[in-house]
N, C-alpha and C positions, 0 to 999 in steps of 0.2 A: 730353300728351306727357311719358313721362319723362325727366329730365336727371339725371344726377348731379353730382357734385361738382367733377370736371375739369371738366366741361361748362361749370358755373354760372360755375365761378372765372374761366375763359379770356372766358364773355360780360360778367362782370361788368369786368372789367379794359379789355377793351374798348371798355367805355363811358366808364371815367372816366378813364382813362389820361391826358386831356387836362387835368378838372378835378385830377385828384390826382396830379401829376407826378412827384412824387420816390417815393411809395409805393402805387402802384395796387393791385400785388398784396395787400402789408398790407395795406390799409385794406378790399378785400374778404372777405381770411382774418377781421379782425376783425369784420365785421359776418355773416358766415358762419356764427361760433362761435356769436355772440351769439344767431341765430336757432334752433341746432340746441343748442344751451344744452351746448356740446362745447367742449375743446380745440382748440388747432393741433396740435397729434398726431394729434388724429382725422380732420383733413382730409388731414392727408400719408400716413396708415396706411388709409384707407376711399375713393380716388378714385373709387369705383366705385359707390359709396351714393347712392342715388336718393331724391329729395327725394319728400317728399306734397308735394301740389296748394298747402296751404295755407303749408307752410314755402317752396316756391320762389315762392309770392305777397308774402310780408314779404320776403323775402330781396329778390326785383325792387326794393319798394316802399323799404326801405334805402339799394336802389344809385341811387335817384331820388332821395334826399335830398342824398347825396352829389354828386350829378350836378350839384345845384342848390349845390355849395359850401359844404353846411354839414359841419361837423367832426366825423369819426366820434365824438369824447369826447360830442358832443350828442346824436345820434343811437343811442349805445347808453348815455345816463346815465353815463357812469364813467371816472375817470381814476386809473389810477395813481403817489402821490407816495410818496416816503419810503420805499416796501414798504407801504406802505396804499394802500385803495381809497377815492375821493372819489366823491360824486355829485358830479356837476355838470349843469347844461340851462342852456339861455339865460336872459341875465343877470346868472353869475357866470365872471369868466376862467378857463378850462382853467389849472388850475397844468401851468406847465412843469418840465421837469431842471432849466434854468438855474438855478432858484429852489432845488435843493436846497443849492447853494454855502451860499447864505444862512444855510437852515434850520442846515445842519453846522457852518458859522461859530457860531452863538448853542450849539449844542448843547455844541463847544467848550472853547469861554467860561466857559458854566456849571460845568465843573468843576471853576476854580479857586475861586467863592463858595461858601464855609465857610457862609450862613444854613442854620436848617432852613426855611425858604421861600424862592424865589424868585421874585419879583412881576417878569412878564414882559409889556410891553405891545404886541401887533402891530396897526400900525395900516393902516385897509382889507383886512378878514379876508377878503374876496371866500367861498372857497367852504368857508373856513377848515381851507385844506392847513398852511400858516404854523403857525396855531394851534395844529390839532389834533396835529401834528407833535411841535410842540416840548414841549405837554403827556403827549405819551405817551413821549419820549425824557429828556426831566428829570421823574423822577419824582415830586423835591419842587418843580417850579413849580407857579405858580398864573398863568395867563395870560393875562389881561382881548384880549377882540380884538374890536376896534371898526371900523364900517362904517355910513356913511349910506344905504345901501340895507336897506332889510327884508326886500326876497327875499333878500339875500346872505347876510343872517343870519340867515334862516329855511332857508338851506340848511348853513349854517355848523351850524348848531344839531343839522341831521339827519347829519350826517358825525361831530359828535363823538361823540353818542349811537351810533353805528354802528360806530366806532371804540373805546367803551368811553374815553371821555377825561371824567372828571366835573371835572376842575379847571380848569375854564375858566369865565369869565363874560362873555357877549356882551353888546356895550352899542351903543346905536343912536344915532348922531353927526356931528356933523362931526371929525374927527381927535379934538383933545384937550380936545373941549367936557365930550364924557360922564366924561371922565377930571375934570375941575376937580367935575362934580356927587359923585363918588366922594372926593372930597377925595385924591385918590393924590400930591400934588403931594411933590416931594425922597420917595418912597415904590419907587419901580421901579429894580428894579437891571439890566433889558435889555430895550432900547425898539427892536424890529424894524419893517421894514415895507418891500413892496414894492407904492411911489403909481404911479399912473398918470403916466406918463416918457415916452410919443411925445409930437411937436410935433402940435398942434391940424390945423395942414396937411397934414401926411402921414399921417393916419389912412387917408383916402382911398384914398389910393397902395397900401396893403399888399394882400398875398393874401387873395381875396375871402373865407374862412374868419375871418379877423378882421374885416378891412372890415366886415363886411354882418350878420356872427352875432354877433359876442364885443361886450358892455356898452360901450358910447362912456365911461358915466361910472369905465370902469374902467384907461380907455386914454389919454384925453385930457392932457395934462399943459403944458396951455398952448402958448403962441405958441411957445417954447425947448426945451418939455416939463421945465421945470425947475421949476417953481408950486410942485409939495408939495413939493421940496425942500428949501427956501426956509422956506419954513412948519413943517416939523417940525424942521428942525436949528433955527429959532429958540427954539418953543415947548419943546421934550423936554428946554431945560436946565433951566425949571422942576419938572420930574417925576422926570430921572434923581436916582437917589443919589447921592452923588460916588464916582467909581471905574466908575460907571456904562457899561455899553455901548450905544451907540448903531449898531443894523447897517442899510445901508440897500441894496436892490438898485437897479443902474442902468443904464439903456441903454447899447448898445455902447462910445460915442462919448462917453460923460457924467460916469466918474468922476472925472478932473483937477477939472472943474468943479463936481462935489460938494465935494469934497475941499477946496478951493480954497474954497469957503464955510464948511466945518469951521473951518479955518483962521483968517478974515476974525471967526467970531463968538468966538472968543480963551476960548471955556472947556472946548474940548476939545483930549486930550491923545494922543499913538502914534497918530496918523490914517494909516489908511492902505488901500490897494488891495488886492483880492484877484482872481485870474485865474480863471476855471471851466476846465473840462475842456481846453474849445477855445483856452484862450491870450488870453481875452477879457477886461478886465477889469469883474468883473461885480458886486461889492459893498464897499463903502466902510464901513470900521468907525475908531469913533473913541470916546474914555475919558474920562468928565465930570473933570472938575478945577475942582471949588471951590473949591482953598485959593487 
């Protein structure tokens, strides 16, 4: 049977309308393109283009993936951060918008240090959006991004190379274990990172697209979701410079209480909140103070 394009898009919507609430149409247009290896231009300028047998077979086989709530970023490999393109597949968290606060925050930053290097550490590089970011926007950092997972940073690895980002070096760890082997310690002048911040309980609870697809060990953040916190505002006063920035992202509901441990460990200095797009406040930056 032939179908074309209005045909496909209207059955595909259809179907997931239910799983994919807020963007059914999207999420078909994108995996539509994906198949026909086209723009969204081409589907609003050609409704009338009739699939082969074998592109409306992947194109079904897509909208069943979908069906089953996994996240079209898995499903077509690719997410766009920064104005770059990431691989991503299961395993390593889809970077979101949220995170480019962060990114822009460090980018910044970096233009008031006068080094000719800037030794930048992001910790839990996941699909190494953070990373590869920050190394292609400071052109004189150099950006150690560390992850105890190997897929992470075996995917880390294939976005920078893809991205054309050589000044980076990934290192395989718990946080700031690999960083004490490198000896960086009082060495880093901007220590990012955005840890896994849901509470251990409600991972469950979320839209089954994270629930069931996206890394537990990338989402988990304890009983509070406050764990790595805790643990890098302890550790990173060992490693920052003094003057140092420390940028961290954090759940809707969690910056006071970041903030608030800034505070409590009395060697950082201008701590303060930052809101994203939505009015949210969504990263917490704070300035080593040695003296």
């Amino acid at each position: 049977m032939a179908v074309n394009i209005q045909q496909a898009l209207k059955e595909a919507v259809d179907k997931i309308e239910k799983t994919s609430v807020q963007t059914p149409l999207l999420d078909a247009e994108v995996l539509l393109c994906h198949v026909l290896k086209k723009d969204r231009l081409f589907l609003y300028t050609n409704r009338n283009y009739v699939f082969t047998d074998e592109q409306y077979s992947r194109f079904l086989e897509l909208i069943q993936k979908r069906l089953m709530g996994m996240p079209v970023q898995y499903i077509i490999n690719k997410q766009e951060f920064m104005g770059l393109d990431f691989y991503v597949e299961e395993g390593v968290l889809i970077p979101r918008p949220d995170t480019e606060i962060l990114v822009e925050t460090v980018i910044e930053w970096a233009k008031n240090i006068k080094n000719d290097r800037i030794n930048v550490v992001d910790i839990g590089t996941g699909s190494g959006a953070i990373t590869v970011s920050i190394a292609k926007y400071i052109p004189n950092s150099f950006v150690y991004g560390v992850d105890i997972s190997k897929k992470a940073l075996k995917i880390a690895k294939k976005n920078a190379a893809s991205n054309h980002a050589s000044n980076i070096s990934f290192l395989e760890g718990d946080l700031f274990e690999p960083l004490r082997k490198e000896k960086l310690e009082g060495r880093i002048d901007i220590l990012v990172s955005n840890p896994p911040y849901i509470p251990k309980n409600e991972i469950e609870k979320l839209q089954i697209e994270v629930s069931k697809y996206e890394p537990k060990l990338a989402l988990d953040g304890g009983i509070d979701g406050l764990d790595y916190y805790r643990r890098i505002i302890d550790e990173a006063s060992c490693f920052l410079r003094n003057d140092g920035l420390i940028a961290l992202e954090v759940g809707h509901d969690q910056a006071e209480a970041v903030k608030n441990m800034m505070e409590r460990k009395r060697c950082y200095k201008n701590i303060k909140k930052i809101k994203d797009l939505a009015g949210i406040e969504r990263v917490v930056t704070g300035i080593m103070n040695n003296s």
